[in-house]
LUMLOLUM-181045 format. One record per residue (C-alpha): residue number from 1; x, y, z. Coordinates in Angstrom, 2 decimals. Last residue first. Example, Ala and Ser with C-alpha at 12.3 -4.5 7.8 and 13.67 -1.06 7.14 Angstrom:
<sites>
n = 2&xx = 13.67&yy = -1.06&zz = 7.14
n = 1&xx = 12.30&yy = -4.50&zz = 7.80
</sites>
This chain:
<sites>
n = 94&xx = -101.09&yy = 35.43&zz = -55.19
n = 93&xx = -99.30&yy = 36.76&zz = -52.61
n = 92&xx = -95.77&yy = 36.39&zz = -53.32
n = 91&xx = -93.26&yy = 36.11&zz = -50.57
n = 90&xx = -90.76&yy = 39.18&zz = -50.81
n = 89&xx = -87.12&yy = 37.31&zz = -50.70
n = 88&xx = -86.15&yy = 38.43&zz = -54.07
n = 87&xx = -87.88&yy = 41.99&zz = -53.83
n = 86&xx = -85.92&yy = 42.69&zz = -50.84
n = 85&xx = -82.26&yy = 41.00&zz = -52.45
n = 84&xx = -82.80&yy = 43.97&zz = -55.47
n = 83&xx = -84.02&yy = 46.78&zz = -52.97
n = 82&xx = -81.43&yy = 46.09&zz = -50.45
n = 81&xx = -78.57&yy = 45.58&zz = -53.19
n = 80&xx = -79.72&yy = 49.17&zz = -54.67
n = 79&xx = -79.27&yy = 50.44&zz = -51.45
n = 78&xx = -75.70&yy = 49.25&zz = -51.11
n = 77&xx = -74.52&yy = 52.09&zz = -53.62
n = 76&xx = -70.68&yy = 51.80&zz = -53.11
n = 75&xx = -68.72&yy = 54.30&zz = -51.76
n = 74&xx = -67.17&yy = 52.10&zz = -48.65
n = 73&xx = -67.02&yy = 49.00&zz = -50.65
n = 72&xx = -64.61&yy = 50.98&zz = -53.39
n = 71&xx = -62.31&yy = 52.42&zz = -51.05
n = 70&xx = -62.12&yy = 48.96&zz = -49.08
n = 69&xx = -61.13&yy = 47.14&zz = -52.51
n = 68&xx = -58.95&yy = 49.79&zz = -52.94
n = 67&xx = -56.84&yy = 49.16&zz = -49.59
n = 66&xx = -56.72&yy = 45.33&zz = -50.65
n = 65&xx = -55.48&yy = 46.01&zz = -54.18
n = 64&xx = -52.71&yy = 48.04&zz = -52.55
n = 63&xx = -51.82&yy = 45.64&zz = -50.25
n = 62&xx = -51.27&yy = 43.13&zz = -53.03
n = 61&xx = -49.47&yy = 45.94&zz = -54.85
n = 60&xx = -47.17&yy = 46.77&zz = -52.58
n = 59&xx = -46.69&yy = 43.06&zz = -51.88
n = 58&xx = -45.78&yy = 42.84&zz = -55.97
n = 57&xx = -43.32&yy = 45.70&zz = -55.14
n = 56&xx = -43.86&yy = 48.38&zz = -57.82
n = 55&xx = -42.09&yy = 50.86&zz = -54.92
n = 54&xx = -39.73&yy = 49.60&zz = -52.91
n = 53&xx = -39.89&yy = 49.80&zz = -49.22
n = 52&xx = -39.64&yy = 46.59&zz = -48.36
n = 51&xx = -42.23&yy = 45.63&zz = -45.99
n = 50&xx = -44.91&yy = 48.80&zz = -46.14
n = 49&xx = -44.40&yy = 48.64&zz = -50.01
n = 48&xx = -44.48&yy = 52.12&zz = -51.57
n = 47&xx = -47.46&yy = 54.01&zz = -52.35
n = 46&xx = -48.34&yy = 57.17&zz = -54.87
n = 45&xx = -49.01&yy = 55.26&zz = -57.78
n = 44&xx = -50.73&yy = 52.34&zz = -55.81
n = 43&xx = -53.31&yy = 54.71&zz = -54.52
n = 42&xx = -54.33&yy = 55.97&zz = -57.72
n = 41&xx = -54.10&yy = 52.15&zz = -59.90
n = 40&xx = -55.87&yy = 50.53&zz = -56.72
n = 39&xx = -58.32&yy = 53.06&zz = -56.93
n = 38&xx = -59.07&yy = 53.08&zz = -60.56
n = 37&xx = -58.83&yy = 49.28&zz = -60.43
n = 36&xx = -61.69&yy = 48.95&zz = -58.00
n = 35&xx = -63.51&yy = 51.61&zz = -59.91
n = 34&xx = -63.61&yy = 49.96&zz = -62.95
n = 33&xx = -64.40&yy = 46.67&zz = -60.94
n = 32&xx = -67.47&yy = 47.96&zz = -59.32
n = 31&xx = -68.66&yy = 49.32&zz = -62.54
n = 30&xx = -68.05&yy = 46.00&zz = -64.15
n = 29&xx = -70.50&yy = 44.31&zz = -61.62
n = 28&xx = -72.90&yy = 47.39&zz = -62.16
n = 27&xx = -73.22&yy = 46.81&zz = -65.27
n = 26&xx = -73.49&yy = 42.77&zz = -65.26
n = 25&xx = -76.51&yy = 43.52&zz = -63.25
n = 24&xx = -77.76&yy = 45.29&zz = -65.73
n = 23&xx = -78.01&yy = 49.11&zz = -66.17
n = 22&xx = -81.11&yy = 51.25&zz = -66.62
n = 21&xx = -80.85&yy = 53.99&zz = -68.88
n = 20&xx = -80.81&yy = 57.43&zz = -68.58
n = 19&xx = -81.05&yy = 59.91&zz = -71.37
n = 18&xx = -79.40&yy = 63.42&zz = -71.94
n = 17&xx = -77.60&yy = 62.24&zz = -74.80
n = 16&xx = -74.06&yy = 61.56&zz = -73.29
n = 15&xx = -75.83&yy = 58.79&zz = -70.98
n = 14&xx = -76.67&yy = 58.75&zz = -67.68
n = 13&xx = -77.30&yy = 55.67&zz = -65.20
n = 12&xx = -80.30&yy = 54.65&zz = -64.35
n = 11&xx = -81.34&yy = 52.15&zz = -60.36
n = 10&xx = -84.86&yy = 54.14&zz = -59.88
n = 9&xx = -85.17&yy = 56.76&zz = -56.99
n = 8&xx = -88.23&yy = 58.79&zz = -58.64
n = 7&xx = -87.96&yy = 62.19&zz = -57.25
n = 6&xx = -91.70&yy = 63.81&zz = -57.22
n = 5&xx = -91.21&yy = 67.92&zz = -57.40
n = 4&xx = -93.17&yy = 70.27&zz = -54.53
n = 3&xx = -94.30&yy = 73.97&zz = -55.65
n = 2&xx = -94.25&yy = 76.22&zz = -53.21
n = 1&xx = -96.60&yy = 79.45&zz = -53.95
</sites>
């Protein structure tokens, strides 16, 4: 006998305890950046500057802000955007 499970697709986030919560706007916004900088800091570490060839070149790390900025837009969740901007523009009917 096949049993068939529900998934409910809601916008949580886990917590140590086993719980999820649901974050804020403001969560996600500081998510974004926490990974930003995670990616910058990775791919800066192991980068030189593509000008001077020095690394801890303030280019080197211009570029390298760019380059994780692109890391981090490529894995982000853009579904949750949909849903949020879809139920913004959704005309109420009464």
């Amino acid at each position: 006998m096949k049993t068939e499970t529900k998934h409910n697709h809601r916008i949580e986030a886990d917590t140590d305890k086993g719980k999820a919560i649901k974050l804020s706007p403001l969560g996600y916004i500081l998510k974004l950046i926490s990974k930003w900088i995670g990616f910058t800091g990775l791919y800066a570490a192991f980068s030189v500057c593509p000008f001077c060839g020095q690394p801890g070149c303030s280019v080197g790390v211009g570029s390298a802000s760019i380059v994780g900025a692109f890391f981090v837009l490529i894995l982000q969740d853009w579904k949750i955007l949909y849903i949020f901007l879809k139920e913004r523009i959704k005309p109420n009917n009464g």
